[in-house]
C-alpha positions as CSV (number, residue, x, y, z in Angstrom):
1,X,87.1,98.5,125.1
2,X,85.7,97.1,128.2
3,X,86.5,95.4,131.1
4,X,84.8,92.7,132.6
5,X,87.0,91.9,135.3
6,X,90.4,91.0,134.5
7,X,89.2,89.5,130.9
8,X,89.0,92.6,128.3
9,X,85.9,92.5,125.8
10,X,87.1,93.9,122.1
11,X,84.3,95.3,119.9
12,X,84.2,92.9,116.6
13,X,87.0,94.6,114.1
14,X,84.3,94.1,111.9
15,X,82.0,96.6,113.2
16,X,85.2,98.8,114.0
17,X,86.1,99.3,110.3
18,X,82.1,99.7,108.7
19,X,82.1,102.3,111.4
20,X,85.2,104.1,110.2
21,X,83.8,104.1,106.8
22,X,80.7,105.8,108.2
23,X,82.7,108.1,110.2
24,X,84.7,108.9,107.0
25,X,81.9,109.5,104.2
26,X,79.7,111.4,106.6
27,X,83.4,113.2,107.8
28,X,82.7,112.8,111.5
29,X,86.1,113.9,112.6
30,X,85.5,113.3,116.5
31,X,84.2,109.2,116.2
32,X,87.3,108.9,113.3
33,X,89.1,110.2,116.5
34,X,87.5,107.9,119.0
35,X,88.2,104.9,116.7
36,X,91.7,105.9,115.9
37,X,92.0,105.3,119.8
38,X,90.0,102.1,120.0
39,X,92.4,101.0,117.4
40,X,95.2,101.9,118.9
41,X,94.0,100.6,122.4
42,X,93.4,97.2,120.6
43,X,97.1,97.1,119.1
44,X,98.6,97.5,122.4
45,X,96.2,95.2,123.9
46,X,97.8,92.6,121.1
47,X,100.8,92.7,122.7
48,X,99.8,91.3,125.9
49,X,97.1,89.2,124.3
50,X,97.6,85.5,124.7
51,X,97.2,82.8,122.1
52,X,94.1,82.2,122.3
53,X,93.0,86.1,121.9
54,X,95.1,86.8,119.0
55,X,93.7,83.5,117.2
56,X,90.3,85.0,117.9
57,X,91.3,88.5,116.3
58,X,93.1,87.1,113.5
59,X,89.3,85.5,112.7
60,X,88.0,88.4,113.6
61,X,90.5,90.4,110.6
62,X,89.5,87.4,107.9
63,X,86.1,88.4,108.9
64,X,86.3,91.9,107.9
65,X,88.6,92.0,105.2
66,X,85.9,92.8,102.4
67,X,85.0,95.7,105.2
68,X,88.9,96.9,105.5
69,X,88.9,96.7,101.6
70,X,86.1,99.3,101.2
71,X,87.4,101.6,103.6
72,X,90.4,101.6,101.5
73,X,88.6,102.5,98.8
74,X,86.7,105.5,101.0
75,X,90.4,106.9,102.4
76,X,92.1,106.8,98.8
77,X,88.4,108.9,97.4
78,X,89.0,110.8,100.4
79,X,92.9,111.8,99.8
80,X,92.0,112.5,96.3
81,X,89.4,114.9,97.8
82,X,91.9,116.5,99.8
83,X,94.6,117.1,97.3
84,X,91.6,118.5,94.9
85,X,90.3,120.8,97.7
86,X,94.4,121.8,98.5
87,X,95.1,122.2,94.7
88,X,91.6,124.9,95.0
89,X,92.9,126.8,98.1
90,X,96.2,127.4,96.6
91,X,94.7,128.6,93.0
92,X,92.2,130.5,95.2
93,X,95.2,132.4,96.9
94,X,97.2,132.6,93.1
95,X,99.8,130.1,94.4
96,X,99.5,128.0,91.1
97,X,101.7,129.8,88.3
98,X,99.3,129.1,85.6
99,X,96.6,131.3,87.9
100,X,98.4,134.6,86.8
101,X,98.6,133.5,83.1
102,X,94.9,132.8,83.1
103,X,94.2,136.1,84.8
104,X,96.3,137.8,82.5
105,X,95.2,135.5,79.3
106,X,97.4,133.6,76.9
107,X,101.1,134.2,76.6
108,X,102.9,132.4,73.9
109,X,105.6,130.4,75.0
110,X,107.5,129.3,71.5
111,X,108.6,132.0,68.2
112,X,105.6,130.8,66.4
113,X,108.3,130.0,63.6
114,X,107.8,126.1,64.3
115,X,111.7,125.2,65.3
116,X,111.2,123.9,68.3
């Protein structure tokens, strides 16, 4: 954000979510960071925005919304990243129970008579 006088100048929320999706797939934690705060900056600058401002944004959020709609695809690739690199770390570290069973090979768990 920017100020020109009294008036504040918003980047386009277009530009602010194909930047997030850039930040996100290349994993450039400090501009996620430095858009998280533009974002928030713009949500508190909502609240004090007049009519006339808020029309303007809510054009601005029509505009991007096939933007906003692949970055939602990019953070839901992105958490299933996450859980698959957590689910790695704790078989790394032999939190997962069947980690020991592998390590130790394959222990029947039923009588092998067939009642179940």
């Amino acid at each position: 954000m920017q100020n020109h006088g009294e008036r504040q100048v918003h980047p386009a929320l277009k530009e602010l979510v194909v930047q997030a999706s850039q930040a996100l797939a290349h994993l450039d934690a400090d501009r996620l960071e430095e858009l998280a705060l533009s974002c928030q900056a713009l949500n508190r600058d909502l609240s004090l925005a007049d009519k006339f401002e808020k029309k303007a944004l809510q054009a601005q959020a029509l505009e991007a919304r096939g933007e906003m709609t692949v970055l939602a695809h990019v953070l839901e690739a992105s958490r299933d990243n996450l859980n698959v690199l957590h689910r790695l770390r704790e078989q790394s570290l032999g939190r997962l129970e069947y980690c020991e069973n592998q390590v130790r090979g394959w222990v029947p768990t039923e009588s092998g008579h067939g009642d179940n």
